[in-house]
C-alpha positions as CSV (number, residue, x, y, z in Angstrom):
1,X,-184.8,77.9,-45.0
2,X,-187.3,75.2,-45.8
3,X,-187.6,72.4,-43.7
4,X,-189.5,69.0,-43.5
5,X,-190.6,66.3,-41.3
6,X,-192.8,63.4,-40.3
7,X,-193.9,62.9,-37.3
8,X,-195.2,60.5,-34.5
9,X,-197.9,62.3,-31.7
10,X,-198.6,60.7,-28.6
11,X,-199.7,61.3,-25.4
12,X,-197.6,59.3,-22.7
13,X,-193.5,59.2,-22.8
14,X,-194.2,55.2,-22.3
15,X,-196.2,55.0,-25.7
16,X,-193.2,56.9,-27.2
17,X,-190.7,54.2,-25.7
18,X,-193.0,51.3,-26.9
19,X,-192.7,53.4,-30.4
20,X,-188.8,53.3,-30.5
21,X,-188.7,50.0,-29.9
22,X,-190.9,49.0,-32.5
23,X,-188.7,51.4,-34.6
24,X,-185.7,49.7,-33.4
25,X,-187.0,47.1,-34.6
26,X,-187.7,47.2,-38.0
27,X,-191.3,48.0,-38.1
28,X,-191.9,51.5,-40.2
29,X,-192.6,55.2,-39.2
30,X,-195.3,55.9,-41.3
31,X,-197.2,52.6,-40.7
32,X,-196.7,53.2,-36.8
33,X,-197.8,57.1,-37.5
34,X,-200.8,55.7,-39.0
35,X,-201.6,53.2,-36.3
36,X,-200.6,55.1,-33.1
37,X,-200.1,59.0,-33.7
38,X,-202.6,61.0,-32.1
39,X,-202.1,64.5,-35.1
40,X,-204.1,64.7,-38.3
41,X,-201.1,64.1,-40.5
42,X,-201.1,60.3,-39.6
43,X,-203.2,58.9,-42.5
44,X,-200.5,61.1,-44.2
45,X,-197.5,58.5,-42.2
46,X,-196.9,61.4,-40.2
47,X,-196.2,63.9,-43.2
48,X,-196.1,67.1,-42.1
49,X,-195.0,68.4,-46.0
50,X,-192.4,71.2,-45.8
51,X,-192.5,74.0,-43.6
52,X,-189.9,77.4,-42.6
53,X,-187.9,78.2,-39.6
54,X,-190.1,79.6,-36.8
55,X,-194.0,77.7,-38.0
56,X,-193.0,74.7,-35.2
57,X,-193.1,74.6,-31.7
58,X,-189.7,75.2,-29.8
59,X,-188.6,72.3,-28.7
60,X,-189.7,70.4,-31.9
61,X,-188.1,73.0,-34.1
62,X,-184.8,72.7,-32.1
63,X,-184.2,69.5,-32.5
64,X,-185.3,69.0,-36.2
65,X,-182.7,71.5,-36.3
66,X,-180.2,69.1,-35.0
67,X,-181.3,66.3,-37.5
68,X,-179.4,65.3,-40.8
69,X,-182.5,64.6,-43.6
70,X,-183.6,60.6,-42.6
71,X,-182.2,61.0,-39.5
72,X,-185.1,60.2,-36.4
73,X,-184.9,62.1,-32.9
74,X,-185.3,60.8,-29.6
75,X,-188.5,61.5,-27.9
76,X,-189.2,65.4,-27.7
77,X,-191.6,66.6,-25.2
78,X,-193.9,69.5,-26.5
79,X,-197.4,71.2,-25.1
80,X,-199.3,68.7,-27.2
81,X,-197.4,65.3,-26.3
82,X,-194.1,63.0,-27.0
83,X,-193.0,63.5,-30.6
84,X,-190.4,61.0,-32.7
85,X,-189.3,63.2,-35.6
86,X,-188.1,62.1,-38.5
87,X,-186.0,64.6,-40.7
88,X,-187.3,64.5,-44.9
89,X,-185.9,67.9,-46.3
Protein backbone atom coordinates (compact mmCIF):
# COMPACT_ATOMS: atom_id res chain seq x y z
CA UNK A 1 0.00 0.00 0.00
CA UNK A 2 1.43 3.21 -1.05
CA UNK A 3 1.23 6.07 1.01
CA UNK A 4 1.94 9.94 0.96
CA UNK A 5 2.50 12.87 3.09
CA UNK A 6 3.80 16.38 3.75
CA UNK A 7 5.10 17.22 6.58
CA UNK A 8 6.01 20.03 9.27
CA UNK A 9 9.44 19.18 11.64
CA UNK A 10 10.09 20.97 14.60
CA UNK A 11 11.80 20.82 17.62
CA UNK A 12 9.50 22.15 20.57
CA UNK A 13 5.62 21.08 21.07
CA UNK A 14 5.16 25.07 21.56
CA UNK A 15 6.47 25.75 17.90
CA UNK A 16 4.03 23.01 16.77
CA UNK A 17 1.03 24.81 18.66
CA UNK A 18 2.16 28.33 17.22
CA UNK A 19 2.06 26.12 13.73
CA UNK A 20 -1.64 25.00 14.20
CA UNK A 21 -2.67 28.10 14.89
CA UNK A 22 -1.31 29.68 11.97
CA UNK A 23 -2.90 26.72 10.24
CA UNK A 24 -6.13 27.37 11.80
CA UNK A 25 -5.83 30.27 10.47
CA UNK A 26 -5.63 30.24 7.03
CA UNK A 27 -2.04 30.56 6.43
CA UNK A 28 -0.69 27.40 4.22
CA UNK A 29 1.26 24.07 5.02
CA UNK A 30 3.72 24.22 2.58
CA UNK A 31 4.56 27.95 3.00
CA UNK A 32 4.81 27.34 6.92
CA UNK A 33 6.95 23.96 5.94
CA UNK A 34 9.13 26.13 4.03
CA UNK A 35 9.50 28.86 6.68
CA UNK A 36 9.63 26.80 9.94
CA UNK A 37 10.27 22.98 9.36
CA UNK A 38 13.44 21.87 10.52
CA UNK A 39 13.68 18.26 7.64
CA UNK A 40 15.17 18.57 4.12
CA UNK A 41 11.80 18.23 2.41
CA UNK A 42 10.75 21.81 3.35
CA UNK A 43 11.92 23.74 0.17
CA UNK A 44 9.77 20.76 -1.09
CA UNK A 45 6.46 22.40 1.31
CA UNK A 46 7.06 19.48 3.35
CA UNK A 47 6.73 16.78 0.43
CA UNK A 48 7.81 13.73 1.44
CA UNK A 49 6.64 12.09 -2.20
CA UNK A 50 5.05 8.66 -1.73
CA UNK A 51 6.24 6.07 0.36
CA UNK A 52 5.05 2.08 1.72
CA UNK A 53 3.80 0.81 4.97
CA UNK A 54 6.66 0.20 7.35
CA UNK A 55 9.58 3.18 5.68
CA UNK A 56 8.13 5.73 8.59
CA UNK A 57 8.74 6.02 12.07
CA UNK A 58 5.92 4.45 14.45
CA UNK A 59 4.15 6.89 15.75
CA UNK A 60 4.21 8.97 12.38
CA UNK A 61 3.15 5.96 10.47
CA UNK A 62 0.22 5.27 12.88
CA UNK A 63 -1.31 8.11 12.64
CA UNK A 64 -0.99 8.87 8.78
CA UNK A 65 -2.65 5.72 9.03
CA UNK A 66 -5.54 7.18 10.70
CA UNK A 67 -5.74 10.11 8.18
CA UNK A 68 -8.25 10.40 5.20
CA UNK A 69 -5.98 11.98 1.91
CA UNK A 70 -6.06 16.10 2.89
CA UNK A 71 -6.77 15.42 6.16
CA UNK A 72 -3.89 17.19 8.77
CA UNK A 73 -2.99 15.36 12.26
CA UNK A 74 -2.53 16.81 15.43
CA UNK A 75 0.89 17.22 16.73
CA UNK A 76 2.77 13.72 16.73
CA UNK A 77 5.76 13.34 18.84
CA UNK A 78 8.63 11.21 17.17
CA UNK A 79 12.64 10.76 18.09
CA UNK A 80 13.43 13.62 15.78
CA UNK A 81 10.72 16.29 16.99
CA UNK A 82 6.79 17.44 16.77
CA UNK A 83 5.34 16.53 13.38
CA UNK A 84 1.91 18.09 11.73
CA UNK A 85 1.07 15.59 8.95
CA UNK A 86 -0.78 16.15 6.22
CA UNK A 87 -2.26 13.14 4.36
CA UNK A 88 -1.67 13.45 -0.03
CA UNK A 89 -2.18 9.75 -1.23
Amino acid sequence: MKMGAKHILVEQKFEAEDLVKKLDSGEKFETLAKDFSTCGSAKEGGNLGTFSKGMMVKPFEKELLTLKVGQMSGIVKTQFGYHLILRTK
